[in-house]
N, C-alpha and C positions, 0 to 999 in steps of 0.2 A: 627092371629092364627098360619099360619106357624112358624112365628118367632121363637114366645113363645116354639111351637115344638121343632125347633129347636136348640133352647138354652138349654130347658132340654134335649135332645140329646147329647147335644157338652159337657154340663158339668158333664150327667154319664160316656161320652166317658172320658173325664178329671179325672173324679173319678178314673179309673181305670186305667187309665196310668201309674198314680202318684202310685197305690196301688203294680201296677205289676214290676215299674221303682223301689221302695223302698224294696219290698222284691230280686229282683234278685238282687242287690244293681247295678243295671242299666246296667246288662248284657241283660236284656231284656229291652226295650223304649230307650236307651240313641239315636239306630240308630233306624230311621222309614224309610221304603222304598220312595225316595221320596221327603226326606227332609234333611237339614244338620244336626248337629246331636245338640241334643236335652238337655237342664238340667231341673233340678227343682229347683225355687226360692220358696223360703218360706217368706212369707211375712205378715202383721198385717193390717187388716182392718182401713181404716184414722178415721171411725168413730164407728166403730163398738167395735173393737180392738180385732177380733174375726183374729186367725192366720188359716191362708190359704197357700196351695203350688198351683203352677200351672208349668206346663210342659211349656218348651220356647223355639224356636231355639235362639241358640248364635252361633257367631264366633267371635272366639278366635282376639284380637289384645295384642298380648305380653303376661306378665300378666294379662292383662284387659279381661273380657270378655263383647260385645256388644250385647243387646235385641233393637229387635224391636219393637216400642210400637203401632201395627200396626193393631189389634183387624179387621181383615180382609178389610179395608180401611173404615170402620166404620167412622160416624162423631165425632165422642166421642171417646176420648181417653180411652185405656181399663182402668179396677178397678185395674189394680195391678199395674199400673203408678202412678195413684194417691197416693195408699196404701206406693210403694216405695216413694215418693215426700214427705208425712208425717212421716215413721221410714226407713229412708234411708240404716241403719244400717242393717242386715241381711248375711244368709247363702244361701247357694245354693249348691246342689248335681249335679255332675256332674261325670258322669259314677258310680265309689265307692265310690267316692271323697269327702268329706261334706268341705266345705268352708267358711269362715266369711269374706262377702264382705261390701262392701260401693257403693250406688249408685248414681249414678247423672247423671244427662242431657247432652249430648253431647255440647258441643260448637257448633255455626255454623262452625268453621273452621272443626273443629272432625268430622262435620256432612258431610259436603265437600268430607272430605275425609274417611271417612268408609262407606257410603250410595252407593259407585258404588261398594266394599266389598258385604256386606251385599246382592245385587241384585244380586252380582256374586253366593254367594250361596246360593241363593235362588229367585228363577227369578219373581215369585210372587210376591215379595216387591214394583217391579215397578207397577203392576197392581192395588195394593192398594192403590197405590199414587195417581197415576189418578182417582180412586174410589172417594176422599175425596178431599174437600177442605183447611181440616187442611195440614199443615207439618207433615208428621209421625214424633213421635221423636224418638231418640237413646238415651239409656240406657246407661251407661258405669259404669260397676261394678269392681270396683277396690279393690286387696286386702286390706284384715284388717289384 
C-alpha cells in the first residue's frame, strides 16, 4: 500500500516537473536544491509505444551526457532504461536547449570510469548501490 502511495506521489511530483521544466524552458527545475542539475529525456514506451519525458540528473562528460539508471537502488532496472535500450534514438531538454541524442550503455571501462563522477555529483548513487544487487548502469547519450 505505501508503495503504490508512493509511486502515484513521485509520478504527479514527476508530472509537474516536467510541466513547470517546459514551460519556463528550464529556468525553473533544470537546478533543484540538492541535486546536480537536472534534463528531460523523452523517450517511447519498448511496448507500449506511448512517448513519455522523465526529469534526470546528468553530468556532463564532454559532449556526452551520463544518466543514471539508478530508480532509487530498486531491483529493477527503471522503465525508461528499458524504453531507451528499444528506440535508442531520442531528444532531451536541457536547460532551453532541445537536443537529438543517441543512447547506449556505458562500457565497463566508461563505467570504471564515470561512476566515481557520477557519486561525486551526487553522493546518493553510492547508497543505491549498495541498495541493490544489480550493477546500476550508466547511460551515455551521445550527440546525433
Amino acid at each position: 500500500m505505501v508503495t503504490k502511495l508512493f509511486w502515484k506521489a513521485f509520478g504527479a511530483g514527476t508530472t509537474g516537473h516536467v510541466l513547470t521544466y517546459r514551460a519556463t524552458h528550464g529556468l525553473v527545475g533544470h537546478r533543484v536544491p540538492g541535486l546536480p542539475a537536472m534534463l528531460l529525456l523523452d523517450h517511447v514506451g519498448a511496448k507500449s509505444g506511448k512517448r513519455r519525458t522523465t526529469p534526470l540528473v546528468y553530468v556532463p562528460d564532454g559532449d556526452d551526457l551520463v544518466l543514471v539508471a539508478s530508480k532509487g537502488g530498486h531491483a529493477r532496472n527503471p522503465a525508461w532504461f528499458h524504453n531507451l535500450r528499444a528506440h535508442p534514438d531520442t531528444a532531451v531538454q536541457v536547460g532551453s536547449e532541445r537536443r537529438p541524442v543517441h543512447a547506449r550503455v556505458a562500457t565497463s571501462e566508461e563505467r570504471k570510469r564515470l561512476w566515481p563522477r557520477v557519486v561525486d555529483a551526487y553522493s546518493g548513487y553510492a547508497g543505491y548501490q549498495r541498495r541493490t544487487e544489480r550493477e546500476i548502469p550508466l547511460v551515455i547519450l551521445e550527440p546525433r
